[in-house]
N, C-alpha and C positions, 0 to 999 in steps of 0.2 A: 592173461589171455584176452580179455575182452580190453582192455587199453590197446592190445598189440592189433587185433582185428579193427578198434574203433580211428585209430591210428594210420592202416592201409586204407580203410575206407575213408577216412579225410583227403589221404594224399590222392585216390584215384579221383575221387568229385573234382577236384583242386587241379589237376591234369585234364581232366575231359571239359573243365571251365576255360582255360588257356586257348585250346583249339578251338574253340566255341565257334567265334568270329574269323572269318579268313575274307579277304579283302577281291571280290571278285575279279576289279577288274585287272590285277595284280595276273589272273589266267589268261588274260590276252593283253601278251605284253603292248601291241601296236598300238591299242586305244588307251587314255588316260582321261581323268575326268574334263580336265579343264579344256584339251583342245577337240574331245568328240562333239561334232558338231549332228545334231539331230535330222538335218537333211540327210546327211551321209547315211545315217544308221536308215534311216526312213526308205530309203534308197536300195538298200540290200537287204529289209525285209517283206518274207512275203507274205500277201495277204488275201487270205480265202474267209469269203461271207458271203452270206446266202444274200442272193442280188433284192429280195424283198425288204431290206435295211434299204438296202439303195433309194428304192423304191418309196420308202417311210419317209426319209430324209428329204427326196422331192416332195410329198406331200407336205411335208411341214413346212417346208419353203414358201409353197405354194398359198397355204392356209394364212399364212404372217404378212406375204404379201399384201394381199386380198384384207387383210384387218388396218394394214395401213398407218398400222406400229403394233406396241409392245404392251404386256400387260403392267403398269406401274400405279402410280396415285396423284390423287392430284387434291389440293385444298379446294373445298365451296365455300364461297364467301360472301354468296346471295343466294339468295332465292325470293321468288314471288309469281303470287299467280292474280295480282289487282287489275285493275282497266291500266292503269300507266307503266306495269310490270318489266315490261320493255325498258321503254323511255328512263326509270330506276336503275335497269341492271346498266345500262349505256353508262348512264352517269356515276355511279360506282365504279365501274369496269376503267373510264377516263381518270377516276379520283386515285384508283390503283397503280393504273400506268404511270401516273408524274409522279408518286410516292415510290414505287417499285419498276424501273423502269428495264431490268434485265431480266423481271419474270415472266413470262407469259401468259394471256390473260383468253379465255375461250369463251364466248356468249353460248352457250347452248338452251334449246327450248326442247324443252320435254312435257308432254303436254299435262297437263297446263300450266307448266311452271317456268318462268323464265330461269336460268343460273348461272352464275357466273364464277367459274372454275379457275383455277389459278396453277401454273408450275407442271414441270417433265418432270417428275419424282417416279425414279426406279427401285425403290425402295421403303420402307414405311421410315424408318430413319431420317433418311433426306428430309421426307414430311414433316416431321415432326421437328429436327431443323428450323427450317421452313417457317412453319408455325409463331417457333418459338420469336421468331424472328419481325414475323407482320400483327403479334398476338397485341400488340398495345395500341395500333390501329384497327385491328379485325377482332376482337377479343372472343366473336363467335362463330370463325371460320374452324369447319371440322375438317379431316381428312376421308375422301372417300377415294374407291378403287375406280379405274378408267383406261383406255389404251390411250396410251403418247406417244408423242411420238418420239421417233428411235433417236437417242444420245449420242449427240458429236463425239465420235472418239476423241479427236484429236482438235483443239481448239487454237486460235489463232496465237494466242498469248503464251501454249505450250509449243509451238512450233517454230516460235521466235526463242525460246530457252535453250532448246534443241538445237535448232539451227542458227547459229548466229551470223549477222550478217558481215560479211567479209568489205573492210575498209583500203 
Protein backbone atom coordinates (compact mmCIF):
# COMPACT_ATOMS: atom_id res chain seq x y z
CA UNK A 1 0.00 0.00 0.00
CA UNK A 2 2.46 2.58 0.81
CA UNK A 3 4.86 1.64 -2.52
CA UNK A 4 1.35 2.03 -4.39
CA UNK A 5 0.62 5.61 -2.77
CA UNK A 6 4.56 6.38 -2.94
CA UNK A 7 4.42 5.42 -6.52
CA UNK A 8 1.19 7.84 -7.53
CA UNK A 9 2.84 10.42 -5.66
CA UNK A 10 6.05 10.16 -7.69
CA UNK A 11 4.06 10.03 -10.98
CA UNK A 12 1.76 13.29 -9.89
CA UNK A 13 5.18 15.57 -8.84
CA UNK A 14 6.61 14.11 -12.28
CA UNK A 15 3.37 15.40 -14.29
CA UNK A 16 2.94 18.81 -12.58
CA UNK A 17 7.02 19.17 -13.18
CA UNK A 18 6.34 18.75 -17.18
CA UNK A 19 3.72 21.67 -17.24
CA UNK A 20 5.96 23.57 -15.03
CA UNK A 21 7.38 25.76 -17.87
CA UNK A 22 5.17 26.95 -20.85
CA UNK A 23 6.64 29.15 -23.39
CA UNK A 24 4.82 32.70 -23.21
CA UNK A 25 5.38 33.93 -26.07
CA UNK A 26 4.05 30.74 -27.76
CA UNK A 27 0.21 32.76 -26.33
CA UNK A 28 0.59 35.45 -28.88
CA UNK A 29 1.23 33.81 -31.83
CA UNK A 30 1.87 37.28 -34.03
CA UNK A 31 5.10 38.16 -31.75
CA UNK A 32 8.30 35.79 -31.80
CA UNK A 33 11.27 36.63 -29.99
CA UNK A 34 13.74 37.45 -32.63
CA UNK A 35 11.63 39.74 -34.90
CA UNK A 36 9.71 41.74 -31.68
CA UNK A 37 11.13 44.87 -32.05
CA UNK A 38 11.04 46.88 -28.65
CA UNK A 39 9.78 50.22 -30.36
CA UNK A 40 6.88 48.33 -31.42
CA UNK A 41 6.09 46.97 -28.01
CA UNK A 42 7.02 50.52 -26.35
CA UNK A 43 4.50 51.85 -28.60
CA UNK A 44 1.49 49.98 -27.52
CA UNK A 45 2.19 50.15 -23.95
CA UNK A 46 0.70 52.28 -21.80
CA UNK A 47 2.11 54.18 -19.30
CA UNK A 48 0.82 55.88 -16.05
CA UNK A 49 3.26 57.61 -13.41
CA UNK A 50 2.87 60.07 -11.05
CA UNK A 51 4.36 63.36 -13.15
CA UNK A 52 6.65 63.97 -9.81
CA UNK A 53 9.30 61.01 -11.36
CA UNK A 54 9.15 63.39 -14.18
CA UNK A 55 9.82 66.05 -12.38
CA UNK A 56 13.04 64.01 -10.29
CA UNK A 57 14.23 63.01 -13.70
CA UNK A 58 14.59 66.93 -14.58
CA UNK A 59 16.18 67.66 -11.56
CA UNK A 60 18.73 65.28 -11.93
CA UNK A 61 19.37 66.46 -15.26
CA UNK A 62 19.69 69.63 -14.22
CA UNK A 63 22.04 68.89 -11.10
CA UNK A 64 24.81 66.67 -13.76
CA UNK A 65 24.47 69.43 -15.80
CA UNK A 66 25.46 72.06 -13.46
CA UNK A 67 28.41 69.55 -12.09
CA UNK A 68 29.92 69.50 -15.61
CA UNK A 69 30.44 65.60 -15.56
CA UNK A 70 30.30 62.57 -13.75
CA UNK A 71 31.30 61.01 -10.56
CA UNK A 72 34.41 58.76 -11.50
CA UNK A 73 38.27 58.75 -10.38
CA UNK A 74 41.09 59.98 -11.27
CA UNK A 75 45.21 59.12 -10.25
CA UNK A 76 47.26 62.03 -8.27
CA UNK A 77 50.48 62.02 -9.18
CA UNK A 78 51.72 65.24 -7.43
CA UNK A 79 51.38 67.18 -4.95
CA UNK A 80 52.94 70.28 -3.30
CA UNK A 81 52.49 73.11 -1.35
CA UNK A 82 56.58 74.77 -1.75
CA UNK A 83 57.36 78.39 -3.09
CA UNK A 84 58.00 76.63 -6.71
CA UNK A 85 54.93 74.25 -6.17
CA UNK A 86 53.59 75.48 -9.44
CA UNK A 87 56.53 75.71 -11.55
CA UNK A 88 57.04 71.51 -10.19
CA UNK A 89 53.62 70.38 -10.90
CA UNK A 90 53.96 72.16 -14.68
CA UNK A 91 57.01 70.21 -15.15
CA UNK A 92 55.70 66.96 -14.05
CA UNK A 93 52.49 67.49 -15.65
CA UNK A 94 54.83 68.24 -19.24
CA UNK A 95 57.26 65.08 -18.19
CA UNK A 96 53.59 63.13 -18.12
CA UNK A 97 52.31 64.34 -21.36
CA UNK A 98 55.42 63.07 -23.57
CA UNK A 99 55.48 59.72 -21.64
CA UNK A 100 51.47 59.39 -21.60
CA UNK A 101 50.39 61.25 -24.26
CA UNK A 102 46.44 59.89 -24.57
CA UNK A 103 45.93 60.48 -20.99
CA UNK A 104 44.71 63.50 -19.66
CA UNK A 105 46.53 65.64 -17.35
CA UNK A 106 44.43 68.35 -14.93
CA UNK A 107 46.62 71.16 -12.82
CA UNK A 108 44.37 71.76 -9.96
CA UNK A 109 45.19 74.16 -6.92
CA UNK A 110 43.54 73.40 -3.85
CA UNK A 111 44.64 75.49 -1.32
CA UNK A 112 47.59 75.20 -0.52
CA UNK A 113 48.40 72.41 -2.56
CA UNK A 114 49.24 72.52 -6.06
CA UNK A 115 48.12 68.66 -7.85
CA UNK A 116 48.43 67.26 -10.54
CA UNK A 117 45.63 64.59 -11.49
CA UNK A 118 45.59 62.33 -14.25
CA UNK A 119 42.85 60.20 -16.48
CA UNK A 120 38.58 59.94 -17.03
CA UNK A 121 38.29 56.72 -14.98
CA UNK A 122 34.69 55.69 -14.57
CA UNK A 123 35.37 53.23 -12.43
CA UNK A 124 37.98 52.11 -9.65
CA UNK A 125 39.02 49.29 -12.03
CA UNK A 126 39.98 51.41 -14.92
CA UNK A 127 42.25 53.17 -12.09
CA UNK A 128 43.74 50.77 -11.02
CA UNK A 129 44.44 49.66 -14.80
CA UNK A 130 45.69 52.81 -15.15
CA UNK A 131 48.04 52.55 -12.35
CA UNK A 132 49.20 49.52 -12.97
CA UNK A 133 50.26 50.89 -16.18
CA UNK A 134 52.14 54.49 -15.26
CA UNK A 135 53.22 52.55 -11.63
CA UNK A 136 57.15 52.23 -12.85
CA UNK A 137 57.26 55.80 -13.78
CA UNK A 138 54.87 57.31 -10.94
CA UNK A 139 55.42 54.44 -8.31
CA UNK A 140 53.40 56.94 -5.84
CA UNK A 141 50.61 57.92 -7.74
CA UNK A 142 47.35 56.91 -5.69
CA UNK A 143 43.76 56.75 -6.95
CA UNK A 144 41.40 59.44 -5.67
CA UNK A 145 37.52 60.23 -6.35
CA UNK A 146 36.72 63.40 -8.72
CA UNK A 147 34.08 64.57 -11.39
CA UNK A 148 35.28 63.85 -15.23
CA UNK A 149 34.27 64.43 -17.39
CA UNK A 150 31.56 62.58 -19.43
CA UNK A 151 33.00 59.49 -21.64
CA UNK A 152 32.93 59.41 -25.47
CA UNK A 153 30.52 56.87 -26.26
CA UNK A 154 31.46 56.19 -29.37
CA UNK A 155 35.14 56.88 -30.51
CA UNK A 156 36.65 57.63 -33.82
CA UNK A 157 38.56 54.27 -34.07
CA UNK A 158 35.04 52.41 -33.30
CA UNK A 159 33.17 54.10 -35.79
CA UNK A 160 35.55 53.51 -38.50
CA UNK A 161 34.96 49.36 -37.34
CA UNK A 162 31.39 50.12 -37.67
CA UNK A 163 31.19 51.94 -40.55
CA UNK A 164 33.56 51.00 -43.12
CA UNK A 165 34.46 53.18 -45.75
CA UNK A 166 32.96 52.43 -49.17
CA UNK A 167 35.73 52.27 -52.04
Amino acid sequence: MRYLCSVILFLGLLSASVYAQTDTLALYPGISSQTAKMEELLGKLPIRQDPRITDLLVRHSQINQRKRGTDGFRLEIFFSSGNKAREQAERVRNDFNLTFPNIPTYLIFQTPNFKLRVGDFRNKSEALKAKSTISYKYPNAFIVKDIIRFPELFTESFQQIEEPEEQ
